[in-house]
One Martini backbone bead per residue (centre of mass of N, CA, C, O) as a GRO file, in nm:
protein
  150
    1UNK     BB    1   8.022  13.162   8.481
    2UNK     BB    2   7.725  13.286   8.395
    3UNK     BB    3   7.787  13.570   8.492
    4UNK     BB    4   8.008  13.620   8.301
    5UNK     BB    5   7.886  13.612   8.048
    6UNK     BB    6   7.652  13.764   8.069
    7UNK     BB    7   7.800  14.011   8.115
    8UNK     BB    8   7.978  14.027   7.827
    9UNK     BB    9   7.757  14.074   7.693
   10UNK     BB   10   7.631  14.326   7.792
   11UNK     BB   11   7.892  14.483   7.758
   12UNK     BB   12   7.904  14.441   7.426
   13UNK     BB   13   7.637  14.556   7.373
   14UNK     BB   14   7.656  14.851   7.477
   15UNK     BB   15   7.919  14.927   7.378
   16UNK     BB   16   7.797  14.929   7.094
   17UNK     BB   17   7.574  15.121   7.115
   18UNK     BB   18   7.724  15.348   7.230
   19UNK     BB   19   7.927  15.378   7.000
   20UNK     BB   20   7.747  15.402   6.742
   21UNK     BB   21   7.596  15.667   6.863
   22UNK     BB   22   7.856  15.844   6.866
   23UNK     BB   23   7.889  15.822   6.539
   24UNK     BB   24   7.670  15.910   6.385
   25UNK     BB   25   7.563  15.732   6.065
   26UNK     BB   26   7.250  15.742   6.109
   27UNK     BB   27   6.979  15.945   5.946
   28UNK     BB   28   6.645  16.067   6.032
   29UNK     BB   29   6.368  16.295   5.872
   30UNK     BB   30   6.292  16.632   5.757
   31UNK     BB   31   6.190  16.833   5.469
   32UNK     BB   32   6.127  17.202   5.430
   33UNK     BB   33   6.042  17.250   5.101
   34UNK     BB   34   6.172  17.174   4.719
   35UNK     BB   35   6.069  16.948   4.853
   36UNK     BB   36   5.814  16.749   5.124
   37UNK     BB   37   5.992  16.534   5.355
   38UNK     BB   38   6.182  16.285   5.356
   39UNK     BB   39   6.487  16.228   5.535
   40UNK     BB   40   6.852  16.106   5.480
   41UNK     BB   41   7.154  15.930   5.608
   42UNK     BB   42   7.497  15.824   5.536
   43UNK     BB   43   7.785  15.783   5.690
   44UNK     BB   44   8.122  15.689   5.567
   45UNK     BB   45   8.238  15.953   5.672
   46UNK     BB   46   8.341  16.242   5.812
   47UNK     BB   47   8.349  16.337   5.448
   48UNK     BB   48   8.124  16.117   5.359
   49UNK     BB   49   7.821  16.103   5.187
   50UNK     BB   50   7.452  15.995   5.213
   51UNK     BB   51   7.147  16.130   5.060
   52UNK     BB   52   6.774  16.112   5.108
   53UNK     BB   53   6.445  16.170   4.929
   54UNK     BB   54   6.101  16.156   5.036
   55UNK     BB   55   5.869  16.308   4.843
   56UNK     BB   56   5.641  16.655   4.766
   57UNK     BB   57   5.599  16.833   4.478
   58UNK     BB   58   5.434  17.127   4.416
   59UNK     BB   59   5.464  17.143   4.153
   60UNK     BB   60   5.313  17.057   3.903
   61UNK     BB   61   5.040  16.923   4.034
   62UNK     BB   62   5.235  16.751   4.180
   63UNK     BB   63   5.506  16.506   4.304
   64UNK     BB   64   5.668  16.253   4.342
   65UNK     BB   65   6.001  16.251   4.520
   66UNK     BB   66   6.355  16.108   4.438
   67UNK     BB   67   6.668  16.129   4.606
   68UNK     BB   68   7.013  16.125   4.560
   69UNK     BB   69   7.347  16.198   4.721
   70UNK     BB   70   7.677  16.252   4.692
   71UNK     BB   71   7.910  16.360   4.981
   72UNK     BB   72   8.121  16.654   5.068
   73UNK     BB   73   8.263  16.729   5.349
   74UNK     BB   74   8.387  17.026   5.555
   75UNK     BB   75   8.491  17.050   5.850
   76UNK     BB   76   8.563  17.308   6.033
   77UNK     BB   77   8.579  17.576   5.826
   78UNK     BB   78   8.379  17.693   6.065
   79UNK     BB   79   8.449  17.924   6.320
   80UNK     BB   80   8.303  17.774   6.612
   81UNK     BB   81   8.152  17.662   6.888
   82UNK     BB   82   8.022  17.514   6.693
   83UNK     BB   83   7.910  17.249   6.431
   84UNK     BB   84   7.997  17.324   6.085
   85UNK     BB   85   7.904  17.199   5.774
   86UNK     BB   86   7.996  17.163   5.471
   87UNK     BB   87   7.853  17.111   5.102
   88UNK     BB   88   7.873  16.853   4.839
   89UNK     BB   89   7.715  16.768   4.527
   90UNK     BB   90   7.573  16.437   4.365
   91UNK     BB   91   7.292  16.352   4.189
   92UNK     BB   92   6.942  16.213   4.165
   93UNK     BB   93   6.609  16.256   4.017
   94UNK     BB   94   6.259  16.120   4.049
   95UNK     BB   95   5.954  16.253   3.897
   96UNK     BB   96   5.604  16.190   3.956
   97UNK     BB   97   5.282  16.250   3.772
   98UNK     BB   98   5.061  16.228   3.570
   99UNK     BB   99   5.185  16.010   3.333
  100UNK     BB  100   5.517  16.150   3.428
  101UNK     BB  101   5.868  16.178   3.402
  102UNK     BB  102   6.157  16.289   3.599
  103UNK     BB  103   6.477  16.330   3.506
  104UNK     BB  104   6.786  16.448   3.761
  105UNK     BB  105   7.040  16.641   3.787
  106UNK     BB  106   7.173  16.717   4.143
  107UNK     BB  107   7.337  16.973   4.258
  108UNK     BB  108   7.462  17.023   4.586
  109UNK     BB  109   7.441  17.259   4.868
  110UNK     BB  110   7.553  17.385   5.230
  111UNK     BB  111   7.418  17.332   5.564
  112UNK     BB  112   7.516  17.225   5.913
  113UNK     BB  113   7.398  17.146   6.241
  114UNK     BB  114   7.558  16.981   6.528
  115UNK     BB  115   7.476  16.966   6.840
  116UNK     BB  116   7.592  16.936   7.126
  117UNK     BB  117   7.508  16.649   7.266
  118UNK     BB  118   7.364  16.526   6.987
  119UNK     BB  119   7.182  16.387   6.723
  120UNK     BB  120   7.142  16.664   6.555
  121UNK     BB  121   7.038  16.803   6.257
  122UNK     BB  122   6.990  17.070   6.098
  123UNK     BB  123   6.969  17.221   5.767
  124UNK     BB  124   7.096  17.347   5.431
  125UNK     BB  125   6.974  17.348   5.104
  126UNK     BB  126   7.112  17.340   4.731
  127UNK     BB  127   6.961  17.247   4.405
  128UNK     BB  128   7.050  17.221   4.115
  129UNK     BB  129   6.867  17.133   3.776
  130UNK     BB  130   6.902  16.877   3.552
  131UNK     BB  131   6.688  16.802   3.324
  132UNK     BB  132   6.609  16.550   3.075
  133UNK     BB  133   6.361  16.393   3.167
  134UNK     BB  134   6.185  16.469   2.876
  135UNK     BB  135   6.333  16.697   2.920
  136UNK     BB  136   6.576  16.981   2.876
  137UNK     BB  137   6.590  17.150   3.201
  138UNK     BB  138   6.577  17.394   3.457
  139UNK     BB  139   6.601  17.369   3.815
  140UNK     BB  140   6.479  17.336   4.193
  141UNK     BB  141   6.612  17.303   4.503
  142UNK     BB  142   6.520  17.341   4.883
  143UNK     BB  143   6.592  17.340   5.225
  144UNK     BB  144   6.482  17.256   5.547
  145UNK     BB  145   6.626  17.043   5.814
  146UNK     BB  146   6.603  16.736   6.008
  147UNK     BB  147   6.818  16.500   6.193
  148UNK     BB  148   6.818  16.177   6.342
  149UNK     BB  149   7.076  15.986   6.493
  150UNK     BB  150   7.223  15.627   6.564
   0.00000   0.00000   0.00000
């Protein structure tokens, strides 16, 4: 009976971790370009993300920089042996540095390559940015990154 239960125990962890890894729910990396640091996604579903960075932007003399995006992705568009993925996205950035902080939204929108039998995603993104604090202004981010998901 006991060696029942750790068996079942067993296969439900094991199944859990499993079917979790298939899903590629949460994923985490780095963005190189404007800013550079860590990202992260998390998929709500195969058509909606939220993705997040925490980065340093080389502009006006460095400053920290975080932004967080929901996402529309469009899987399936391009017609490819591998899985590209289209997005795009709103979400907002606020970046830190000598003594003023800048708050703005950023439109985003890319491309990923999710690579067959594999945990990573590959991307390609571009955002244009309305600074809003302290003042008015246009800006961009973009960057090429990769993501491991768990």
């Amino acid at each position: 009976m006991k060696r029942r239960i750790v068996l079942t125990i067993v296969l439900w962890v094991f199944g859990t971790f499993v079917s979790h890894a298939q899903e590629k729910r949460f994923g985490l990396g780095i963005i190189f370009g404007e800013p550079t640091g860590f990202s992260g996604k998390a998929m709500l579903s195969e058509r909606n993300a939220i993705d997040a960075g925490v980065a340093w932007s080389f502009r006006s003399n460095g400053r920290f920089h975080l932004h967080a995006d929901y996402l529309w992705q469009f899987p399936h568009t391009i017609k490819a042996p591998e899985q590209f993925t289209l997005f795009a996205g709103i979400g907002g950035r606020l970046a830190a540095g000598k003594g003023d902080g800048i708050f703005g939204i950023r439109i985003v929108g890319g491309v990923a390559w999710l690579p067959r039998n594999s945990p990573l995603e590959i991307f390609l993104e571009v955002a244009p940015i309305l600074d809003m604090i302290p003042a008015t202004e246009l800006s961009a981010n973009g960057g090429v990154g990769v993501r491991f998901f768990f």
